[in-house]
C-alpha positions as CSV (number, residue, x, y, z in Angstrom):
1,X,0.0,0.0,0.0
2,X,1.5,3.2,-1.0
3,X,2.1,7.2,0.2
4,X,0.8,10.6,0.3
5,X,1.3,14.4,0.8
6,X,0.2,17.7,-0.7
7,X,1.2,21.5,-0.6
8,X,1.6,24.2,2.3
9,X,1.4,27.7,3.4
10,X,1.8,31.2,6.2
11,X,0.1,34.2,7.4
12,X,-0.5,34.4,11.1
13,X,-2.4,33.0,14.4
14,X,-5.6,32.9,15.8
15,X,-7.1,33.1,18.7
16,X,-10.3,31.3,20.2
17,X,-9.9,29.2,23.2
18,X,-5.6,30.3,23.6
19,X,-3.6,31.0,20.6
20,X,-1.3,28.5,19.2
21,X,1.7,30.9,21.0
22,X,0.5,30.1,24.0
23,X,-0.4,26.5,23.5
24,X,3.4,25.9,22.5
25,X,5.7,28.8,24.5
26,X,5.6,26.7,27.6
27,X,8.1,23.7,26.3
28,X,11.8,23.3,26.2
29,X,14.4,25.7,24.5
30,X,15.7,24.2,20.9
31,X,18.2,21.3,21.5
32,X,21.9,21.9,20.8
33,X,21.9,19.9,17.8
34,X,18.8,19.3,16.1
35,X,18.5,16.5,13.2
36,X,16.7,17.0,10.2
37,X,16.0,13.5,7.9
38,X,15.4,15.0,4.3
39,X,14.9,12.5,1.5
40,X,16.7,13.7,-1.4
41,X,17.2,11.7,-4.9
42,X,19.9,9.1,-3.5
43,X,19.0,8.5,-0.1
44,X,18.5,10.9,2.9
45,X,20.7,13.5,4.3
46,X,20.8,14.1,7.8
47,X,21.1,17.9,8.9
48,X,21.9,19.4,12.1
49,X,19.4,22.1,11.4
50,X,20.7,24.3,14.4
51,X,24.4,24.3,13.2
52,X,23.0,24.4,9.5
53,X,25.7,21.8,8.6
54,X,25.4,17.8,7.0
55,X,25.9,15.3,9.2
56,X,25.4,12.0,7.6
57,X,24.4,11.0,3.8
58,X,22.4,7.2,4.0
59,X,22.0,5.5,0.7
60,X,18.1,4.2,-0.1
61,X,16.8,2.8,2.8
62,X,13.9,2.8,5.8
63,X,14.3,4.8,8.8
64,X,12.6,3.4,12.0
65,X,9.8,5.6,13.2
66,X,11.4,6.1,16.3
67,X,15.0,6.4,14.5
68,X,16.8,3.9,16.5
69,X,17.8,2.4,13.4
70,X,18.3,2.8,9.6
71,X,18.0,-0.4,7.5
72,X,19.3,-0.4,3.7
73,X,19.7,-3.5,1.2
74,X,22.1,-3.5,-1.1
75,X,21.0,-5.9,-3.8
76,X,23.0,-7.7,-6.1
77,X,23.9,-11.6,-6.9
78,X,24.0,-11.9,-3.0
79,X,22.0,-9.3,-1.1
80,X,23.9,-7.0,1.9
81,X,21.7,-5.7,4.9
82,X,22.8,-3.5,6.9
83,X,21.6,-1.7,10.0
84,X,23.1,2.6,10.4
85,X,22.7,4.6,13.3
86,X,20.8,6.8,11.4
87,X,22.8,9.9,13.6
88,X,26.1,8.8,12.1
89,X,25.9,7.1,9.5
90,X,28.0,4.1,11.1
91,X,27.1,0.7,10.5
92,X,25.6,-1.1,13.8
93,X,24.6,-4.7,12.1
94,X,25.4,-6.3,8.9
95,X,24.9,-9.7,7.3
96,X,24.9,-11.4,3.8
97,X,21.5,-13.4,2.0
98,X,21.7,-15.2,-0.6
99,X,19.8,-14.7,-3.6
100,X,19.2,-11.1,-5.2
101,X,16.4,-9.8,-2.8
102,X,15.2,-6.1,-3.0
103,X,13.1,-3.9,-0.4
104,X,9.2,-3.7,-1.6
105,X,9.0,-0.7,-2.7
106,X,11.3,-1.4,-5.6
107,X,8.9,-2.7,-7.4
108,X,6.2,0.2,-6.7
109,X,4.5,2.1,-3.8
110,X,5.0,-0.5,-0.8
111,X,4.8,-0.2,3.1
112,X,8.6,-0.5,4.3
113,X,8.9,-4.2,5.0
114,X,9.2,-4.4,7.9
115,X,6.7,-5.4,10.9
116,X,5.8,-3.0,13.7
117,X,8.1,-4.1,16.1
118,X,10.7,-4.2,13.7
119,X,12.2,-7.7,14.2
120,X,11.1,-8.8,11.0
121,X,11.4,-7.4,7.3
122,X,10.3,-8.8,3.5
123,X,12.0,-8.8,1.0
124,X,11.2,-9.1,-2.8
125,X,13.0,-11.1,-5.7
126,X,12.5,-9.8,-9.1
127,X,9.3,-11.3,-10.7
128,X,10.0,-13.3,-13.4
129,X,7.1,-15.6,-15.6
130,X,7.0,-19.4,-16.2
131,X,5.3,-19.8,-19.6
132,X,2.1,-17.3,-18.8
133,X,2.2,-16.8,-14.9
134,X,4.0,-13.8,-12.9
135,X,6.3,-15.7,-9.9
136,X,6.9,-14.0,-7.1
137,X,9.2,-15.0,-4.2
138,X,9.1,-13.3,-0.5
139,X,11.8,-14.1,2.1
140,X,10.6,-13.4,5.6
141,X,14.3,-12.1,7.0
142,X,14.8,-12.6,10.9
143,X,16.5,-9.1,11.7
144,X,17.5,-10.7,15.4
145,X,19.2,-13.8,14.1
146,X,20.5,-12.2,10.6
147,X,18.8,-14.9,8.6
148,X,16.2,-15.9,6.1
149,X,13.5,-17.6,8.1
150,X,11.4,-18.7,5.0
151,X,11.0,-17.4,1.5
152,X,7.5,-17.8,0.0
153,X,6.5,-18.0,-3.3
154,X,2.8,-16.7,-5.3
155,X,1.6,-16.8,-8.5
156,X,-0.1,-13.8,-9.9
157,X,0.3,-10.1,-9.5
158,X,0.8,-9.5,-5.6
159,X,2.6,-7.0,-3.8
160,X,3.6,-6.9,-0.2
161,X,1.5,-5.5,2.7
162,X,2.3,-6.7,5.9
163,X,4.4,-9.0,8.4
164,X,3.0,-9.5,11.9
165,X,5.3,-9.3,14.9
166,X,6.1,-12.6,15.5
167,X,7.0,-12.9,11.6
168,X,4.3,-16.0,11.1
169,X,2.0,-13.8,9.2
170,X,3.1,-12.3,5.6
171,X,-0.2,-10.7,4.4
172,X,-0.2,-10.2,0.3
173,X,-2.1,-8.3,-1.9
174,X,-3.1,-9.5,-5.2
175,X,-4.3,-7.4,-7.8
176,X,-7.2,-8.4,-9.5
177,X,-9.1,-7.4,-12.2
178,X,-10.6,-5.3,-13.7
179,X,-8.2,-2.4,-11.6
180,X,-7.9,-1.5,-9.1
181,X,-9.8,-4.4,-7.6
182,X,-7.5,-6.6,-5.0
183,X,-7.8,-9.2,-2.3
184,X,-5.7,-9.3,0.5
185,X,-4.0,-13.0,1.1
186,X,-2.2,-14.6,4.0
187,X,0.6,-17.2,4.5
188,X,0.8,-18.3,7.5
189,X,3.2,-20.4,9.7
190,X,2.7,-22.9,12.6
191,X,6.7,-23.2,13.2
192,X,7.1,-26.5,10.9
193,X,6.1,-24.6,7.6
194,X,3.2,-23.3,5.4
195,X,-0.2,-24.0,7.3
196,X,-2.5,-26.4,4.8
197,X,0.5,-25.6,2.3
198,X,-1.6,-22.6,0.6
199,X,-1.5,-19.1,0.7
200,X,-5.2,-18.1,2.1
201,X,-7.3,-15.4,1.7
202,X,-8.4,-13.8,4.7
203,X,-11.6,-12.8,5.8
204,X,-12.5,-9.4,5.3
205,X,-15.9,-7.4,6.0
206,X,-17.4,-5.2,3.1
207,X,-15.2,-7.4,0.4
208,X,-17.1,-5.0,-2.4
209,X,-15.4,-2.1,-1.2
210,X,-11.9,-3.7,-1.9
211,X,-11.3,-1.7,-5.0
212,X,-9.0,1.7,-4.6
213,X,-5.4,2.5,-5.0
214,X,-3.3,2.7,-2.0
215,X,-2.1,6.0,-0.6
216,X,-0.7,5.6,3.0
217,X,-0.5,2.8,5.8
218,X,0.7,3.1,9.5
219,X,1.2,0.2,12.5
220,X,-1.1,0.4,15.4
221,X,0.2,-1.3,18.2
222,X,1.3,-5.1,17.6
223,X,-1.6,-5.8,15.8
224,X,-3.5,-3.6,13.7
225,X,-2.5,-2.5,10.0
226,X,-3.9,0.3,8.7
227,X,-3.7,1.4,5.3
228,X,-5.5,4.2,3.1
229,X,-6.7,3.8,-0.1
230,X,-9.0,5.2,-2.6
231,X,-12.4,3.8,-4.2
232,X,-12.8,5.0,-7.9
233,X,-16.5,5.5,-6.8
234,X,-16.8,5.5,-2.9
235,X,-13.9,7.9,-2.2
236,X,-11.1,7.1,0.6
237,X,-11.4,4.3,3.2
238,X,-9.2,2.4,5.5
239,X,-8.4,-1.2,4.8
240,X,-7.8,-1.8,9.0
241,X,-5.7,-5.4,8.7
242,X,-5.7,-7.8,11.9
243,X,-1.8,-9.2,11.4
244,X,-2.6,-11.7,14.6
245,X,-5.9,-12.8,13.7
246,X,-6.3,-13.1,9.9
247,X,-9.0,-10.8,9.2
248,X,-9.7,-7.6,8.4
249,X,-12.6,-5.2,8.5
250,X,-12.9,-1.0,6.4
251,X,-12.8,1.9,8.0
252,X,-15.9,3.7,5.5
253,X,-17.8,7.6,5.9
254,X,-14.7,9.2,5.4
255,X,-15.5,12.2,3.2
256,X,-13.4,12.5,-0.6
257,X,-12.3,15.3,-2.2
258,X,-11.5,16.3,-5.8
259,X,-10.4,13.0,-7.5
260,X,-7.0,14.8,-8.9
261,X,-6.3,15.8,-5.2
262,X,-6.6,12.2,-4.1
263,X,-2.9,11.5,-4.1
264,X,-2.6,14.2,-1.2
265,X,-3.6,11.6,1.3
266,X,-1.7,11.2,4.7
267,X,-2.5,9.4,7.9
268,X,-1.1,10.4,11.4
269,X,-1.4,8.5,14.8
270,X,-1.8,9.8,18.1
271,X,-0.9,6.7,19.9
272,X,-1.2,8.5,23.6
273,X,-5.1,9.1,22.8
274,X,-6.0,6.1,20.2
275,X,-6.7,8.5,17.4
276,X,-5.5,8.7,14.1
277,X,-5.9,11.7,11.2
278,X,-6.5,11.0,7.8
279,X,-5.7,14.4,6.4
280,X,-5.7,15.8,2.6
281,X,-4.9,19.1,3.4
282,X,-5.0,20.2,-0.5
283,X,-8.4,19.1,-0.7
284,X,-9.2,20.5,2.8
285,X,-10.7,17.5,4.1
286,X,-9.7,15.7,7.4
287,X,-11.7,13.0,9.7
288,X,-10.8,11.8,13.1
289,X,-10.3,7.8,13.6
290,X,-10.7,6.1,16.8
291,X,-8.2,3.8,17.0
292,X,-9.9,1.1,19.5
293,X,-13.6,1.2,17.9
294,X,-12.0,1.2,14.0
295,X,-14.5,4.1,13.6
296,X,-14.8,7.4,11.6
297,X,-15.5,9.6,15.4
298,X,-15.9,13.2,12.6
299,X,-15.0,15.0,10.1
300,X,-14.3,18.6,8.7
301,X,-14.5,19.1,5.0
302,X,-14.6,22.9,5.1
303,X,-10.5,23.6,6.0
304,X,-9.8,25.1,2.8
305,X,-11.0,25.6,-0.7
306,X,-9.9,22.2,-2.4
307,X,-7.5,23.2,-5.3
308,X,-8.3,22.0,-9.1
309,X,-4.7,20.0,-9.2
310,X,-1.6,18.8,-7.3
311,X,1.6,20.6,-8.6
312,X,4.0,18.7,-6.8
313,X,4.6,14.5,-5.5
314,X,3.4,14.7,-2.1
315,X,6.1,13.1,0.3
316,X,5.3,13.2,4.3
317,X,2.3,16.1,3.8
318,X,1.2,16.1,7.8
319,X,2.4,16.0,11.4
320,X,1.0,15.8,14.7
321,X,2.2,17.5,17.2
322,X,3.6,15.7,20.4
323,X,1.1,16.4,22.6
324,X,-1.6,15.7,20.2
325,X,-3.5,18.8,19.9
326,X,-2.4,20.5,16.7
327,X,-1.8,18.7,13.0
328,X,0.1,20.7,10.5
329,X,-0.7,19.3,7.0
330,X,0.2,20.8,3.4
331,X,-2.8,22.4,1.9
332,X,-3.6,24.1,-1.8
333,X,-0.7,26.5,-0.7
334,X,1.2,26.4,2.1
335,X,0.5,24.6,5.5
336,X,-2.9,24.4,7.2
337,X,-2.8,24.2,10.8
338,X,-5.7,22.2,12.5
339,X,-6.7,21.9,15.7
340,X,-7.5,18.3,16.9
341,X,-10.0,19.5,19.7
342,X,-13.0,20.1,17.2
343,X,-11.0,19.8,14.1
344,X,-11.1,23.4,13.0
345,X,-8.5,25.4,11.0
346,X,-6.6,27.4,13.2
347,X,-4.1,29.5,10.9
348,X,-2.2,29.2,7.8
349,X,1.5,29.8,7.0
350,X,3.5,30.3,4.1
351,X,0.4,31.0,1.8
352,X,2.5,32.6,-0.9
353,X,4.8,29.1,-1.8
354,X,4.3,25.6,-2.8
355,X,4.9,23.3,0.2
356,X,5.9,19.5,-0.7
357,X,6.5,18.3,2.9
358,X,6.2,19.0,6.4
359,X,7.9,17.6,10.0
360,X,7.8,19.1,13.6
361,X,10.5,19.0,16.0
362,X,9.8,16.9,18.9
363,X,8.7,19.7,21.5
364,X,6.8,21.3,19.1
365,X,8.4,24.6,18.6
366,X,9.5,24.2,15.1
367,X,8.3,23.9,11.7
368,X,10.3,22.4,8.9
369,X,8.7,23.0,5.3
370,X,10.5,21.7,2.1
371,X,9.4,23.8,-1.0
372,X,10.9,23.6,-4.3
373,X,13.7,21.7,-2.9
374,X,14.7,24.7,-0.3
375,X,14.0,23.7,3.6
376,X,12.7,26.6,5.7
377,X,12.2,27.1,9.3
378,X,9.3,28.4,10.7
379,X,7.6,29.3,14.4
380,X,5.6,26.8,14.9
381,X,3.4,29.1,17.3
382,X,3.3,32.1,14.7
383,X,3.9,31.2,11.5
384,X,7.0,33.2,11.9
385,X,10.0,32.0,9.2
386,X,13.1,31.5,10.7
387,X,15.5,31.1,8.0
388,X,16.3,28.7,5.1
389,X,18.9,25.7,5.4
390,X,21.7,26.0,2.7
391,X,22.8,22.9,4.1
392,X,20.2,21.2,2.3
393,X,19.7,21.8,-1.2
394,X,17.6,19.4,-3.6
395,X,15.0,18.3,-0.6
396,X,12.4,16.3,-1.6
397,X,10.9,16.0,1.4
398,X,10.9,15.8,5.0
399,X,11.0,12.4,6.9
400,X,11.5,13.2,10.6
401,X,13.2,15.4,13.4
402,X,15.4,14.0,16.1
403,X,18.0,15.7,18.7
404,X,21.0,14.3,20.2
């Protein structure tokens, strides 16, 4: 399942029940050396954005959400992983598979590989056909024990979607037609091999919505998936993916926007509070998800005037602040900032730019916009730019921010 993002923008704040300055004045001074991640056209570069020098340049690769870790494959006749300390650059782990193996996302718009406890990644081998089927093989890599566990292999057009925690789950989508129908389809292991020696299909309430292109996906907990596509007729939903149990249930009344905006899609958890935010700020359109129930709790679609078109690829559109009451999200131009208490637009920066990505320093203090491949810094409070980082030129987007 695949990614989203949009467009952002400035002017000033607003009151009504505090202002954002107030909301975010009372938290801790800006760290001695801030890290930027910024995906650029080779990897990542990672910025100390309050020194305004490069720290580290990664090759292609997945940073952990909590970026303990950076993982990158090099694939080739035999296929290198490695584990970075994504501060450094310096390798921490390192072993040799067998076998050219790439990550998903090779072969298209992919969730990273890996499960959501991070003990487990898939890889892909390049598809190849036996007289008029697609082959596809799947190792299931043991990250602990620097090993292939088992490699599966399906017939057909499937992708990756999912690995559960304990790695005996590798969930499959096959695309079916006509497009963009799919099914969602499970191989499962008892410890001695491939229960039944089949790859199953799960079970999966409201089957007939199954038809949409994938935009976004995020891990809740150990073992929900959720991932965000688009119905050619219904609009967005959320394909909500059981990696324990082997079903899976959609998230539905989640409001669309212009069908050329639909790409804008992000999704954004507030773990602390069991919510998540599916946000397409360029369509001005964002609904509240609880977490617990798998239900749509509201929605606004009056943030903004939707825009005709998307000018730029979206890449990491939205962030949520720490403390969960404030999402920053890339609209038609420049950044919306919505308040989570009743989901209202609060202000809007940067109105006079194109914003491709967005990403909020830990305390909540500052804003990071990549526009036109130029990072800025902004007051998160006032919409305030803070200067540009000429460390960074060529940004296409913003991944996270870190400290150390």
């Amino acid at each position: 399942m695949r990614r989203l993002s949009a467009v952002l923008a400035v002017i000033a704040v607003v009151a009504a029940c505090g202002s954002l300055k107030e909301e975010t004045s009372q938290v801790a001074s800006q760290p001695a050396h801030e890290l930027l991640y910024v995906a650029t056209a080779t990897g990542v570069s990672v910025l100390d954005a309050t020194t305004d020098s490069l720290v580290a340049t990664l090759p292609l690769g997945t940073l952990l959400p909590d970026r303990s870790r950076y993982w990158t494959v090099d694939s080739g006749d035999r296929t290198t992983v490695r584990g970075l300390d994504p501060a450094t650059g310096l390798e921490q782990a390192s072993f040799i598979l067998d076998g050219r193996w790439s990550v998903p996302a090779a072969y298209g718009p992919a969730p990273s590989g890996l499960s959501a406890n991070a003990t487990w990644m898939v890889l892909v081998a390049p598809p190849h056909t036996t007289g008029a089927t697609m082959v596809n093989r799947f190792a299931v890599v043991d990250l602990a024990n620097k090993r292939v566990d088992r490699v599966v292999t399906a017939d057909g057009d499937v992708s990756f979607d999912a690995v559960s925690d304990d790695g005996r789950n590798l969930y499959l989508v096959e695309h079916l037609e006509p497009a963009p129908r799919y099914a969602v389809r499970v191989a499962s292991f008892s410890g001695v091999g491939l229960q039944d020696g089949i790859l199953g299909q799960i079970k999966t309430a409201e089957p007939e919505v199954m038809n949409g292109l994938y935009h976004a996906s995020v891990a809740v907990g150990g073992d929900w998936f959720l991932s965000l596509y688009s119905n050619p007729g219904r609009g967005p939903f959320i394909h909500a993916l059981n990696t324990t149990q082997l079903y899976a249930q959609c998230i539905l009344n989640m409001p669309d926007g212009p069908v050329a905006l639909r790409p804008a899609w992000s999704m954004v958890l507030d773990p602390k509070h069991s919510r998540l935010y599916a946000v397409n700020g360029a369509g001005g359109v964002v609904s509240e998800v609880d977490t617990t129930a798998l239900t749509v709790l509201r929605s606004n679609i009056d943030l903004a005037p939707a825009g005709s078109t998307l000018l730029t690829a979206p890449l990491h559109p939205a962030s949520l602040s720490s403390d969960g009451t404030r999402i920053y999200a890339a609209g038609g131009h420049g950044v919306l900032v919505i308040y989570t208490g009743d989901l209202s637009l609060r202000s809007r920066y940067l109105t006079d730019r194109l914003v491709d990505s967005v990403a909020l320093s830990d305390d909540g203090r500052r804003l990071y916009i990549a526009s036109g491949g130029v990072i800025t810094k902004v007051d998160a409070a006032t919409g305030k730019p803070l200067g540009t980082l000429a460390s960074a030129p060529r940004a296409l987007g913003l991944l996270a921010v870190g400290s150390r």
